[in-house]
C-alpha positions in Angstrom: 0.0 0.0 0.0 1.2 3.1 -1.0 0.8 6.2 1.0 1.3 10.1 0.0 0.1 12.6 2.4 -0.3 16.2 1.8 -1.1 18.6 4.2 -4.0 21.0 4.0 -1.8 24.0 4.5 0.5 23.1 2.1 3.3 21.9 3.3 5.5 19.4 1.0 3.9 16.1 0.4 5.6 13.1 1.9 6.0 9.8 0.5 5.5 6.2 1.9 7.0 4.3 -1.2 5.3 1.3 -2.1 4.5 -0.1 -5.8 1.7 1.1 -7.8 -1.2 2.6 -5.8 -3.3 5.6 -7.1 -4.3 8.0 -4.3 -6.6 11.2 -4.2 -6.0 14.0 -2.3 -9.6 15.2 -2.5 -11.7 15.5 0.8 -14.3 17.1 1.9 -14.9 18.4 5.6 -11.7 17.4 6.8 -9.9 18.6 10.0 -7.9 22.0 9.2 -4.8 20.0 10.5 -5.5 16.7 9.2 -3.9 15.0 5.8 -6.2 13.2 3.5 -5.5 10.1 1.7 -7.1 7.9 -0.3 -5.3 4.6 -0.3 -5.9 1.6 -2.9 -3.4 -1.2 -3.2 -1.7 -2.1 -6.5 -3.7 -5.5 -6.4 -6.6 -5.0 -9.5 -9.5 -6.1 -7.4 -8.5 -3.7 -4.9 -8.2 -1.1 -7.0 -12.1 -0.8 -7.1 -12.3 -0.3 -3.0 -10.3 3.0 -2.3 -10.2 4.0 1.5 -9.9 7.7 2.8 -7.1 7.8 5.5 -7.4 10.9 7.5 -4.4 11.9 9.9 -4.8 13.9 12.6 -1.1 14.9 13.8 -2.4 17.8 15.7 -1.6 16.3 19.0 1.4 14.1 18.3 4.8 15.2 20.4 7.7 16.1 18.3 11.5 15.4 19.1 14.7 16.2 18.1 17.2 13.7 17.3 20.7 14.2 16.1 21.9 10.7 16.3 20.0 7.2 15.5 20.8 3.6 15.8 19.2 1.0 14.0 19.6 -2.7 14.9 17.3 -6.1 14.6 16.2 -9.3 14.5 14.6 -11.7 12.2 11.2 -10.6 13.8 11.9 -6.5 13.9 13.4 -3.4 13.0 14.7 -1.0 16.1 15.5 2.4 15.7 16.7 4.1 18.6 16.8 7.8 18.7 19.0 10.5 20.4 19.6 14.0 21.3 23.4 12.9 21.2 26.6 11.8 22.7 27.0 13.2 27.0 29.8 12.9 29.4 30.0 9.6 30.9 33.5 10.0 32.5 37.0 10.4 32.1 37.2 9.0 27.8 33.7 7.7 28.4 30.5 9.3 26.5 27.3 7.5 26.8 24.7 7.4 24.3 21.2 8.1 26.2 18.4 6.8 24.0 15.9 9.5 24.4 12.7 7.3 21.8 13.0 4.2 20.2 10.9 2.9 17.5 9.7 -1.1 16.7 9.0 -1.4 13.2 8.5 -5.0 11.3 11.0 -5.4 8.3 8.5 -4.8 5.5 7.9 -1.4 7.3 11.3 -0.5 7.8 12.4 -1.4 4.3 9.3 0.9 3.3 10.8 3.6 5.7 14.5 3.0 4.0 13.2 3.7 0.4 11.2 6.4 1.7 14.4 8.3 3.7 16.5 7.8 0.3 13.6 9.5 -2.1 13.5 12.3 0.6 17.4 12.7 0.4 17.5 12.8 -3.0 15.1 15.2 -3.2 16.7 17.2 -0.5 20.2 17.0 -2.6 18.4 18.2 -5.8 17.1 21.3 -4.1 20.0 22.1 -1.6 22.7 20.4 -2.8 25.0 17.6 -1.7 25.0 16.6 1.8 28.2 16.0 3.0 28.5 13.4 5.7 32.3 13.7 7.0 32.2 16.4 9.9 36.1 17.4 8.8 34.8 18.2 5.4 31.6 19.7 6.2 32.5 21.9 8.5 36.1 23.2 6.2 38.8 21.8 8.6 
């Protein structure tokens, strides 16, 4: 299933990749704050049953994170989130994990493809991002 959302006040559209899905972002009386989705699968006979997804983020906390790990097992997808790296000691830091997300793998992978198509997009608009602190920051 394949999910775009755009917000009514429009902000840019994110993107939950999946293969082929048609979705309208028509609604009527919806939320001021809420996206709108309509949500078929690529599967033919479902094609004919379209859903209306409307999410209502108004009340959902937001967090900073500057640093993430990601780990598993054959049964899920972890990603741990943090504000970053504190003093734990004399050459010690300690890595406080602020949230952590449970995601199955077919999830996660739909997360993975979705992070890369958001990069890219990023890269076209901004320009490269440069991931080694010692070039990024000139030294």
């Amino acid at each position: 299933m394949a999910r775009n959302k755009k917000k009514n006040d429009d902000k840019p559209a994110e993107t939950d990749a999946a293969p082929a899905a048609e979705i309208d972002h028509s609604a009527e009386a919806a939320p001021a704050n809420a996206d709108i989705e309509a949500v078929s699968s690529g599967d033919a006979a479902a094609q004919q049953k379209q859903v209306q997804l409307q999410i209502d983020d108004r009340n959902t906390p937001s967090a900073y994170s500057g640093n993430a790990r990601v780990w598993g097992t054959a049964e899920e997808i972890f990603l741990d989130f943090s504000q970053g790296l504190r003093p734990a000691g004399q050459n010690a830091l300690r890595l406080k994990i602020d949230h952590r997300v449970v995601m199955n793998p077919w999830a996660a992978k739909r997360l993975a493809v979705t992070l890369g198509q958001t990069i890219q997009r990023y890269e076209q608009t901004y320009g490269a991002l440069e991931l080694d602190d010692n070039k990024r920051r000139g030294s």
